[in-house]
C-alpha positions in Angstrom: -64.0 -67.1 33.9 -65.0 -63.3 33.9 -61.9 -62.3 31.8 -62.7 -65.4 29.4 -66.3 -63.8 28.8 -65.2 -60.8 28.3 -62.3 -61.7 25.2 -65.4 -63.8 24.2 -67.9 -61.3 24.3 -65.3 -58.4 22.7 -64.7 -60.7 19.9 -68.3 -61.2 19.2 -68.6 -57.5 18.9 -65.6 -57.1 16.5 -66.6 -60.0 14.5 -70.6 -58.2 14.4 -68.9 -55.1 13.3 -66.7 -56.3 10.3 -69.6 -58.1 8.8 -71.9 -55.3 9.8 -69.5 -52.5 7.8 -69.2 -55.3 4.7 -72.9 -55.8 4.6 -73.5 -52.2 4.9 -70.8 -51.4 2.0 -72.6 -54.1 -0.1 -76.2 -52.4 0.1 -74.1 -49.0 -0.4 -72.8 -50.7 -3.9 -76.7 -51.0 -5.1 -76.4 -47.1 -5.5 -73.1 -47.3 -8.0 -74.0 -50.5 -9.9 -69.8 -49.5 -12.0 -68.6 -50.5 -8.4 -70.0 -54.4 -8.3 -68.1 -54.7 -11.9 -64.2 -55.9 -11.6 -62.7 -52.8 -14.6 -60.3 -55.4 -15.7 -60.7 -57.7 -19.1 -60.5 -61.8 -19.3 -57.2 -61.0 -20.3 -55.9 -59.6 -17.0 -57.9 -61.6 -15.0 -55.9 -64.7 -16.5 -52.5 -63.6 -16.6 -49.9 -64.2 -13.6 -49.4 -61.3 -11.4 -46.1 -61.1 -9.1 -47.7 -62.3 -5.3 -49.5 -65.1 -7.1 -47.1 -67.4 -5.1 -48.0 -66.3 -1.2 -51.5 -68.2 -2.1 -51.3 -71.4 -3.8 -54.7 -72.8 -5.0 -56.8 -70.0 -3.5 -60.4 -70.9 -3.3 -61.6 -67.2 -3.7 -59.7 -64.8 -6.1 -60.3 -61.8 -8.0 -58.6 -59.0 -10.1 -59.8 -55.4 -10.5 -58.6 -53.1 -12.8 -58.8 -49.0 -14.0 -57.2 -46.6 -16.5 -56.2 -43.2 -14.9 -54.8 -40.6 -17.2 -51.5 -40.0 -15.3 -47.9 -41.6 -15.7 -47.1 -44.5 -13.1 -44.9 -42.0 -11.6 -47.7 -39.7 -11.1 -49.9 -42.8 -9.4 -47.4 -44.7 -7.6 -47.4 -41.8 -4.2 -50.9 -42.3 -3.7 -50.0 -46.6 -3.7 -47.3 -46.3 -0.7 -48.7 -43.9 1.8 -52.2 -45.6 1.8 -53.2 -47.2 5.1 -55.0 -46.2 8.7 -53.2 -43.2 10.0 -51.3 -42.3 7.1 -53.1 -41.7 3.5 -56.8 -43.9 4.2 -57.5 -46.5 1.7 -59.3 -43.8 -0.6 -62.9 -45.0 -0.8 -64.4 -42.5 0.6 -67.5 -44.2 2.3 -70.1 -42.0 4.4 -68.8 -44.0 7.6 -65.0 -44.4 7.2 -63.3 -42.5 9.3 -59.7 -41.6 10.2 -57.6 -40.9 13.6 -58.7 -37.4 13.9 -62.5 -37.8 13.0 -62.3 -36.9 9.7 -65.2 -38.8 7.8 -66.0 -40.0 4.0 -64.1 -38.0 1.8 -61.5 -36.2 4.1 -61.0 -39.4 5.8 -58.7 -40.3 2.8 -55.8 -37.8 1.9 -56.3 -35.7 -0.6 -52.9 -34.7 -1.6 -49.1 -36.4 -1.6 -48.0 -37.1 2.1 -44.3 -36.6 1.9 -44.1 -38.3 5.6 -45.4 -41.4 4.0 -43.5 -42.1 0.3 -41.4 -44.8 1.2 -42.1 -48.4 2.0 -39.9 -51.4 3.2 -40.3 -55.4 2.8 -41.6 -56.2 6.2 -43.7 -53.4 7.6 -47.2 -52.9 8.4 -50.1 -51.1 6.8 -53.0 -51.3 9.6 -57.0 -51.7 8.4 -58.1 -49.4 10.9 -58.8 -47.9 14.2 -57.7 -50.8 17.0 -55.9 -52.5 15.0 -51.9 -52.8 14.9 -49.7 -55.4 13.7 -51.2 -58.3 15.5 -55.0 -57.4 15.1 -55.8 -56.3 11.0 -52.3 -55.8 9.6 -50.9 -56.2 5.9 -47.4 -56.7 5.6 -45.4 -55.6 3.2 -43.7 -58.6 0.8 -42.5 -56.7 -2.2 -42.2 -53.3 -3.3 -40.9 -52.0 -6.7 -41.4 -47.9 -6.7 -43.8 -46.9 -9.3 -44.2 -50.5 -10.3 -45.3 -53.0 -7.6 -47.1 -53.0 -4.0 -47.5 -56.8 -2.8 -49.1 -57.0 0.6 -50.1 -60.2 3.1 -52.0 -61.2 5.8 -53.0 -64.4 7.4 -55.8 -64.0 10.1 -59.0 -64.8 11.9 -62.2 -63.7 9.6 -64.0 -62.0 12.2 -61.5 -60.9 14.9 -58.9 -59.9 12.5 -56.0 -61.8 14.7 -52.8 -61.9 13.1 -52.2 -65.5 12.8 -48.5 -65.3 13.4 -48.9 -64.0 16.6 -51.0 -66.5 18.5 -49.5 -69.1 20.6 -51.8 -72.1 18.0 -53.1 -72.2 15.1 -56.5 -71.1 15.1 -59.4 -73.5 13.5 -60.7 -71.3 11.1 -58.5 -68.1 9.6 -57.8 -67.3 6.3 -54.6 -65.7 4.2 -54.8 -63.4 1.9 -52.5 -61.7 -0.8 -53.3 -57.8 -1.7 -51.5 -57.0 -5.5 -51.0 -53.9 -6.7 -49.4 -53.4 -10.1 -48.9 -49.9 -12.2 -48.1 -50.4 -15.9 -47.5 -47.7 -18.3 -50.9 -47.3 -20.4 -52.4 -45.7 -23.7 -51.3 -41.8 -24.1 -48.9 -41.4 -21.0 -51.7 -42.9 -18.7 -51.7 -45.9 -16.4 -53.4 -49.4 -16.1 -53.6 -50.1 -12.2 -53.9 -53.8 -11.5 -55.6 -54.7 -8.3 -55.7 -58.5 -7.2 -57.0 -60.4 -4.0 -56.2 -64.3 -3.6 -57.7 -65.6 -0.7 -57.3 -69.3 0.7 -59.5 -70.5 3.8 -58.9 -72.9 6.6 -61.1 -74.7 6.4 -62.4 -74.1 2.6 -65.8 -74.4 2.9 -65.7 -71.9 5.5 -65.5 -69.2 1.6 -69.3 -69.8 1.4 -70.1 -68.4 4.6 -68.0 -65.0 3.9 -70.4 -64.4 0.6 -71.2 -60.7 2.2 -67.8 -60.4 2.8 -66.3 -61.4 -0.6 -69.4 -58.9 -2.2 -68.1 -55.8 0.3 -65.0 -56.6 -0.6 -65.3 -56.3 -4.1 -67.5 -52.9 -3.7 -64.6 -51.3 -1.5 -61.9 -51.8 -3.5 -63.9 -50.6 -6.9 -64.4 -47.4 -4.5 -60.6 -47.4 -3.8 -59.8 -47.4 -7.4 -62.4 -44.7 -8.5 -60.6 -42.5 -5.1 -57.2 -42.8 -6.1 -58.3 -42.1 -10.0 -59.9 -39.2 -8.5 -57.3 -37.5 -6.6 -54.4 -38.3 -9.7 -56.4 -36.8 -12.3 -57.2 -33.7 -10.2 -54.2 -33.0 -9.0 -53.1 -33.2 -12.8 -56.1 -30.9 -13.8 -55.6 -29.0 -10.8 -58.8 -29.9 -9.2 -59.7 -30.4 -5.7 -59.8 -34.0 -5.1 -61.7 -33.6 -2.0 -65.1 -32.3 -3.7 -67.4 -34.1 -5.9 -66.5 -34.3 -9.3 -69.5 -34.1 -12.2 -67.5 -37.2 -14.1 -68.1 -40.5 -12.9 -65.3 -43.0 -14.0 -65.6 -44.7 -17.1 -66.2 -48.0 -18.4 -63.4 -49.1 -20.7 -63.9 -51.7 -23.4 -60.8 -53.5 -25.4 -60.6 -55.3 -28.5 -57.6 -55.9 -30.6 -57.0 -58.2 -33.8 -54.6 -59.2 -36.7 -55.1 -58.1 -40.2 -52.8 -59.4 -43.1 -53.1 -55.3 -44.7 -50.7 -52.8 -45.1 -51.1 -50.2 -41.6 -52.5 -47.4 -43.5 -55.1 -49.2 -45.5 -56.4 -50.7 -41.8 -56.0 -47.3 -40.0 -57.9 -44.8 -42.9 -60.9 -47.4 -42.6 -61.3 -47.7 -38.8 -60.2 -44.0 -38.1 -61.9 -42.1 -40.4 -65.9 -41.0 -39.9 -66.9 -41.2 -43.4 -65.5 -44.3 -44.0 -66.9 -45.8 -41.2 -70.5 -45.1 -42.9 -69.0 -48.4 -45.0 -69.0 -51.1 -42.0 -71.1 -49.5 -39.2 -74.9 -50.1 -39.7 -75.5 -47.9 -36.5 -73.7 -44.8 -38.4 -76.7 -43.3 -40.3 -75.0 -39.4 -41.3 -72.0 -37.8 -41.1 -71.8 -34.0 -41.0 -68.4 -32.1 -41.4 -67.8 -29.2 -38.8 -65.2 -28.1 -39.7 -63.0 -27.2 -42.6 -60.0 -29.2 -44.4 -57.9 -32.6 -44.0 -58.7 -35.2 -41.1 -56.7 -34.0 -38.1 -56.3 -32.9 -34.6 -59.2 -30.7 -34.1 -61.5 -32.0 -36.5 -65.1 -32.1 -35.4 -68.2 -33.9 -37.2 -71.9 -34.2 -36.0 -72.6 -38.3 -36.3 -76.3 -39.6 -36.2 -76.2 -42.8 -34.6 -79.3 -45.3 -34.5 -81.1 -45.7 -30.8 -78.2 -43.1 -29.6 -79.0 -40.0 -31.8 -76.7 -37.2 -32.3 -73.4 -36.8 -31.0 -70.6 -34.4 -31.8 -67.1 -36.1 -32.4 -64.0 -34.2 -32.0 -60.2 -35.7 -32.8 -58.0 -35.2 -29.9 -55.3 -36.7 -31.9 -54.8 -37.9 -35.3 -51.3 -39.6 -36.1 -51.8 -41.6 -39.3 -51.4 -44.8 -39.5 -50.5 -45.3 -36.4 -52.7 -43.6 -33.9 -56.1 -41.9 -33.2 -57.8 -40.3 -30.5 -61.8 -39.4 -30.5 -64.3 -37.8 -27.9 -67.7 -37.4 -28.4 -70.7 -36.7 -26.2 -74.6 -36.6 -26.7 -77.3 -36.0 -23.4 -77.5 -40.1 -23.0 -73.6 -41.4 -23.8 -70.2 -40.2 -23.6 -67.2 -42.3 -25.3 -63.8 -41.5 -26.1 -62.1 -44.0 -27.9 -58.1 -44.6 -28.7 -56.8 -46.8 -31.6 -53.7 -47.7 -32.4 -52.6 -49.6 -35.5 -49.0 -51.0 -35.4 -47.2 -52.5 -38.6 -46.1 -56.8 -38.3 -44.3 -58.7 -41.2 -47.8 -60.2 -42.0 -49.6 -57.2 -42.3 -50.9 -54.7 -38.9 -52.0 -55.4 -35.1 -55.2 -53.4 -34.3 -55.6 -52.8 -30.2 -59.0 -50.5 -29.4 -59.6 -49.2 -26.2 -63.5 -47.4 -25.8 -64.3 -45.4 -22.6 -68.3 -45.4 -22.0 -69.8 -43.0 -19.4 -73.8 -44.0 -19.5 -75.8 -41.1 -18.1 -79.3 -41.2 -17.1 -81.3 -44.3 -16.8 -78.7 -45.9 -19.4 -76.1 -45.6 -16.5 -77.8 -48.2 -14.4 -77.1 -51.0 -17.5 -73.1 -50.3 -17.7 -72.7 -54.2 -17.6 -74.9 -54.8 -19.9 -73.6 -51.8 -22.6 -70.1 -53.2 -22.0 -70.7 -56.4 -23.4 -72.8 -55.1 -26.5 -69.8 -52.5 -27.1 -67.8 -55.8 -27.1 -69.2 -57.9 -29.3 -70.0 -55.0 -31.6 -66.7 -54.0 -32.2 -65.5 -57.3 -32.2 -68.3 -58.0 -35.0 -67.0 -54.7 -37.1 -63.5 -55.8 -37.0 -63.7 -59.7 -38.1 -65.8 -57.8 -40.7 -62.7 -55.2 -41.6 -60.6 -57.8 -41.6 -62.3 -59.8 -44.3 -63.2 -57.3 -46.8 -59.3 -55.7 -46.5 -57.9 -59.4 -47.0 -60.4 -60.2 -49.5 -59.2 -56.9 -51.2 -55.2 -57.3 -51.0 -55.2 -60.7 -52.2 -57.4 -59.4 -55.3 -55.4 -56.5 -55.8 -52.5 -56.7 -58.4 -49.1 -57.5 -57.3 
């Protein structure tokens, strides 16, 4: 009877400390409102992802999503040596801690573990400290190098008991498939796919987690700012392990059809003065410098509610591609377009990176969406004065 109170009492005090850590990382998340947003678009949240299978008609699921301006190949190290005791999990929280003590920041690696860079169907990848591959284990399903992590787990919610290991079925557990995917993204960078699929026995029992589904999302928007972090500075050669003044950006797409030729579409969206035409929040462009529209070319742009901001071109390819950055005290954007020729005329894909700074920071959501709809606005516009103004045009 003793020994039954005590496995009792022990997994009380587990359970209290998993949902004490997820409650905790939630009120954390109200001081980085980017971290409660999912990064990824309707689009990727729709499609199929490989490890969609392990969890048929999950009642809880959720994709996350983030640019990092490294190849796959530059990514895909920091993917297979994460885990407890070999790279962390990368988000950094105040109270995470690794084997030897090490807390927030250095609890995580903070360089390419050579020990750890290769991964097999079948093995483990522990939560944390107590745990092993009965008690808070994911196991390995697929792995594709520089492509594909698929992890699963099927367990109690609060003990973290590995399912597969107890001599029943338990009442209540849940299983859970962990997706990572790398694919090659705009300007040698990468679009890392993160995806959770949860289905709980019972399902009703996916109510009473809410704290844990909010943590959960939280954690792994930390994970994916970490491991952006430490890519891009070991490609600038910074030290991933201290603060960095740039906080990750919020990235916008839009993309449509035009029935134009590619270099009518591509002077029109690409170029500053011509924008004047179609932008009603464009009041005044100034020329910085000198000559043709190129790589290097700088303007001063007055834009309503935003003000001034200067405008550089970090690449100008015409008609198919163009890269911007500009910066003011209360915004800073970079955008990439890309204009690619069809039989019927020219596909237009946009992608705008938004980093909100001061009090404008704490509505990222909210700018998001009016980014959205505004370009989304200007290019149904676009597309139907150029239409209106080929099929006018003599043959």
């Amino acid at each position: 009877m003793k020994l039954f109170s005590a496995k009792v009492g022990g997994r009380i005090r587990d359970g209290l400390a998993v949902v004490g850590e997820y409650a905790t990382t939630s009120l954390y998340g109200l001081l980085h409102p980017e971290w409660r947003q999912s990064g990824a678009t309707a689009q990727e949240e729709r499609r199929s992802l490989p490890g969609d299978d392990l969890i048929h008609n999950p009642n809880w699921a959720a994709t996350r999503a983030i640019t990092i301006a490294a190849p796959p190949e530059a990514v895909w190290p920091w993917i297979v040596q994460m885990g407890y005791g070999r790279g962390g999990y990368y988000g950094d929280f105040p109270w995470w801690r690794d084997p030897g003590g090490r807390r927030g920041r250095r609890a995580s690696a903070n360089a390419v573990l050579n020990d750890f860079q290769s991964l097999r169907v079948g093995e483990v990848l522990l939560d944390g400290a107590g745990c092993s591959e009965r008690v808070g284990a994911w196991r390995v399903t697929a792995v594709e190098p520089n492509r594909l992590l698929v992890l699963f787990t099927s367990r109690t919610p609060l003990s973290g008991r590995e399912v597969g290991y107890l001599s029943r079925r338990p009442l209540v557990y849940f299983d859970c498939g962990w997706t990572f995917v790398l694919e090659p993204g705009t300007a040698g960078g990468t679009r890392l796919l993160m995806r959770t699929r949860v289905r709980t026995v019972p399902s009703w029992i996916i109510h009473a987690m809410a704290v844990l589904r909010l943590g959960d999302t939280v954690m792994q928007r930390a994970m994916l700012d970490g491991i952006k972090r430490r890519v891009e500075a070991v490609k600038t050669g910074d030290s991933a392990g201290m603060p960095q003044p740039r906080s990750s950006p919020t990235v916008v797409r839009n993309s449509i059809e035009i029935n134009c030729p590619a270099d009518v579409v591509f002077d029109c969206l690409s170029d500053l003065r011509q924008e004047l035409e179609w932008n009603e929040a464009l009041l005044e462009v100034e020329p910085l410098t000198e000559g043709p529209l190129r790589a290097g070319s700088k303007y001063r742009a007055r834009f309503k509610r935003v003000g001034d901001s200067v405008i550089e071109y970090l690449d100008y390819q015409r008609p198919r591609r163009w890269v911007t950055r500009s910066s003011n005290p209360r915004l800073a954007a970079g955008l990439v377009g890309k204009v690619t020729a069809t039989s019927q005329g020219c596909r237009v894909d946009l992608e705008t990176q938004l980093i909100p700074r001061g009090l404008l920071a704490l509505g990222r959501p909210v700018l998001a969406r009016i980014m959205a709809a505004s370009w989304e606005r200007h290019l149904a516009a676009i597309k139907f004065q150029l239409e209106q103004q080929t099929s006018a045009s003599p043959r």
